[in-house]
N, C-alpha and C positions, 0 to 999 in steps of 0.2 A: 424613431431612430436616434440612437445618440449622438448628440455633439461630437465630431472628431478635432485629435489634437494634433499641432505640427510645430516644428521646430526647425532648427537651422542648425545646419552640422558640420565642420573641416571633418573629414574621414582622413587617418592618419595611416598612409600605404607606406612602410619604412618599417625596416627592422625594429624603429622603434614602437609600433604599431601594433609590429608583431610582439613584441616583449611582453606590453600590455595584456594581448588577449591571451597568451599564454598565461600570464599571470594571474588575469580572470579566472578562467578553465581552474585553475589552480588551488585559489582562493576559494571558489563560489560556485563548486563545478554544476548545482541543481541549475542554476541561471540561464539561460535560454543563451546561445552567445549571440554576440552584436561586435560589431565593428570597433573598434580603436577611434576615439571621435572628441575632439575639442567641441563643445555646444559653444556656438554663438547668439542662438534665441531657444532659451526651454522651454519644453512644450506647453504650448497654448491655446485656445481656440478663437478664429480671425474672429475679423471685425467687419469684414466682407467675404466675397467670393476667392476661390484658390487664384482662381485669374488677376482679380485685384493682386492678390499677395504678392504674387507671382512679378505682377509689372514695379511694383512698390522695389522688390530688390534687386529685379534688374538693372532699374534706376541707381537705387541708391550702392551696391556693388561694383557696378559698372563703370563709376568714377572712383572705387578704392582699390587703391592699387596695391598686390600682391605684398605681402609683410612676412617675415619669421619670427618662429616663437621659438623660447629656448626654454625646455623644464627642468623645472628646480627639484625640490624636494617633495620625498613623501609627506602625508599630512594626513586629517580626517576630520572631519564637521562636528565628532562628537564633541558635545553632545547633543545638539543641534538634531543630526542627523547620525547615523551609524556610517557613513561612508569615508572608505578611503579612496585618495586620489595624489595626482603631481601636481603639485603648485606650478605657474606658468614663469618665471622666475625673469624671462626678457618677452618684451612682444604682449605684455597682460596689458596696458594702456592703450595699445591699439585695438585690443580685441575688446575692453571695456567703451570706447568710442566706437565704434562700428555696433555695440551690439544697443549702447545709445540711440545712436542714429536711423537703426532699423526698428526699434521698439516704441513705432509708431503708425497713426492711420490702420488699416487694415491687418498691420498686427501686432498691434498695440496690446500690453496685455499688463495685470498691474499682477508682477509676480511677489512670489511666498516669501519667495529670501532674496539680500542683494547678490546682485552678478558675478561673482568669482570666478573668474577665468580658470580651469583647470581641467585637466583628464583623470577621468573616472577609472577607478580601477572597480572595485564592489562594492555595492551597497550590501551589508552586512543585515544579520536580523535582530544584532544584541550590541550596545555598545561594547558588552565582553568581546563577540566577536571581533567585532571592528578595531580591538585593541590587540586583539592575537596576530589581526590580518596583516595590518598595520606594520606589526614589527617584523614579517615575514615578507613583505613588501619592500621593506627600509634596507632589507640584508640583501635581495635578491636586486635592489636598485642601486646599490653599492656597488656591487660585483656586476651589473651590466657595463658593456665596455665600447658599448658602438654611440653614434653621435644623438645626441639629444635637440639638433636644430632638427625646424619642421619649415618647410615653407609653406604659406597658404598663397596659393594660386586660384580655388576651386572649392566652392562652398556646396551642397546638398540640402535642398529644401526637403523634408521630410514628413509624413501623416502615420500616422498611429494605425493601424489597422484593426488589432485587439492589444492586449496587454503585452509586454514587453517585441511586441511587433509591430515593427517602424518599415513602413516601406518609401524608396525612394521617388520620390514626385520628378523633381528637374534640377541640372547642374547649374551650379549660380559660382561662372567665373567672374576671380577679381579681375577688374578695367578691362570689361570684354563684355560681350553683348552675352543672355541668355539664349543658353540651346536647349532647344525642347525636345522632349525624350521622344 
């Protein structure tokens, strides 16, 4: 059986949310859709059991307390990677300490690239694309007009189930105790 992988997600319910996965759809419409989702730990494989994990950011969530994050601009990893994304532009310091502070013990994971706080819009198949997408991203993020804060109250542990299918494990509120699903 293979190794499965899991991660740590703010799920983004807000017009601005919605903007996104429209824009997805849009961009990338072969792409299976997914949720609107700031990553605070990309996907991994523990270090123990889900249960460990599980209690690890209970703990460590459970004394951070809810924060906002305000997005900035479009961007893209090219050449790094073909993807475009928003840059976190307020609130990226607390999500780079918090994603510190969890990326340890049980799921500790020594990742490919450093931590960049951002929202994904497409991962792209060509840098070409990802430069077409980009600027169609940049036009259509201009012209959005509703508000760009997000609060994070409420984090989503997550497991991979097969490829581009994330199913949700348990809600991981900030400064509040874990509820299990």
């Amino acid at each position: 059986m293979p190794t499965l992988r899991y991660a740590l997600v703010a799920y983004i319910k807000s017009p601005v949310g919605e903007f996104v996965e429209n824009l997805r759809r849009d961009l990338h419409p072969e792409l299976p859709h997914l949720s609107a989702h700031l990553t605070l730990l990309p996907p991994r494989f523990l270090q123990a059991s889900e249960g460990a994990a599980l209690q690890l950011l209970a703990r460590i969530c459970g004394h951070a307390e809810p924060f906002e994050v305000v997005l900035g601009d479009m961007a893209s990893f090219v050449p790094t990677t073909p993807t475009v994304y928003i840059r976190v532009a307020h609130g990226a310091s607390r999500l780079c300490e918090l994603h510190q502070e969890l990326n340890q013990q049980s799921l500790a994971f020594s990742e490919e690239w450093p931590y960049i706080p951002h929202l994904t819009i497409a991962k792209m198949a060509t840098e070409q694309a990802a430069h077409k997408a980009l600027e169609i991203a940049r036009t259509r993020w201009q012209e959005y007009s509703g508000s760009r804060r997000i609060l994070l109250e409420r984090l989503t542990f997550v497991r991979e189930d097969a490829a581009n299918c994330w199913v949700d494990l348990a809600p991981v509120p900030l400064g509040g105790s874990l509820v299990t699903p």
